[in-house]
C-alpha positions as CSV (number, residue, x, y, z in Angstrom):
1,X,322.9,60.0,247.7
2,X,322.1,58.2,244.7
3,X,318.4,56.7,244.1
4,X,318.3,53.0,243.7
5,X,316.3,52.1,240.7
6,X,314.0,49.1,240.1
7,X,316.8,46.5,239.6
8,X,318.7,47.5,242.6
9,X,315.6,47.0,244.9
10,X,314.9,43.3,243.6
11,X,318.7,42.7,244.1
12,X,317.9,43.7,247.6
13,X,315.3,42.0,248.2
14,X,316.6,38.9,246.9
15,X,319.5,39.2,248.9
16,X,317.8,39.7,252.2
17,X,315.4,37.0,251.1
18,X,318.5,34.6,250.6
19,X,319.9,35.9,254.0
20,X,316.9,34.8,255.9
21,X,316.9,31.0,254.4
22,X,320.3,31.0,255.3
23,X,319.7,31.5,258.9
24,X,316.9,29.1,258.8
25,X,319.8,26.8,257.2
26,X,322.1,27.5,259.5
27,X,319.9,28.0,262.8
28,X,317.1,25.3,262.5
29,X,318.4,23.0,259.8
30,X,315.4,23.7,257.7
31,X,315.6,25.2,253.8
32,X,312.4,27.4,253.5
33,X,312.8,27.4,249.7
34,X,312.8,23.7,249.6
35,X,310.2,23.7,251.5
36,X,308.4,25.6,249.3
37,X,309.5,25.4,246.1
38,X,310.6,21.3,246.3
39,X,313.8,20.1,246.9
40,X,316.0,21.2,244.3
41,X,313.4,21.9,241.8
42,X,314.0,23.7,238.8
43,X,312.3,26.9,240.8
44,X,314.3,26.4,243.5
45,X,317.4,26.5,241.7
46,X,316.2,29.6,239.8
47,X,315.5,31.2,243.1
48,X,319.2,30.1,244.2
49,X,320.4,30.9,241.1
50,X,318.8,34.7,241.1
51,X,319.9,35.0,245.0
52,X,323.3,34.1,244.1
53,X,323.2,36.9,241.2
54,X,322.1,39.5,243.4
55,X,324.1,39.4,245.7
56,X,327.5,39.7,243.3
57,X,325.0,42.2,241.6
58,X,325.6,43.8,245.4
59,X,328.9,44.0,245.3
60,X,328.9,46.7,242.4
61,X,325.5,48.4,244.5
62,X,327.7,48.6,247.4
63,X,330.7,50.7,245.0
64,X,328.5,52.4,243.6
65,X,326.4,53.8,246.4
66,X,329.6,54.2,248.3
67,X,330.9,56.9,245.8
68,X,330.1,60.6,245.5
């Protein structure tokens, strides 16, 4: 198996971390990043921006890891 390095694991995380607002989205109607951040501040939207990015970032992690 091929090691992940540095970039790979903060893709990760900020996938998992944009999976778990989601489901506060989805399951209790409430946006922990807004809440956090502000409602569409310019953090927020980095931190939706940089989930967003990660997560097509995943899409080549997921090829690559899957090869051989």
């Amino acid at each position: 198996m091929k090691k992940l390095n540095p970039v790979d694991w903060i893709a990760i995380a900020l996938v998992i971390i944009g999976a778990i607002n989601w489901g506060f989205v989805g399951i209790f109607n409430f946006d922990l990043i807004a809440a956090i951040f502000g409602d569409m501040s310019t953090i927020t939207r980095v931190v939706y921006s940089l989930a967003g990015l990660a997560g097509l970032y995943s899409i080549y992690l997921a090829s690559r890891v899957g090869k051989k």
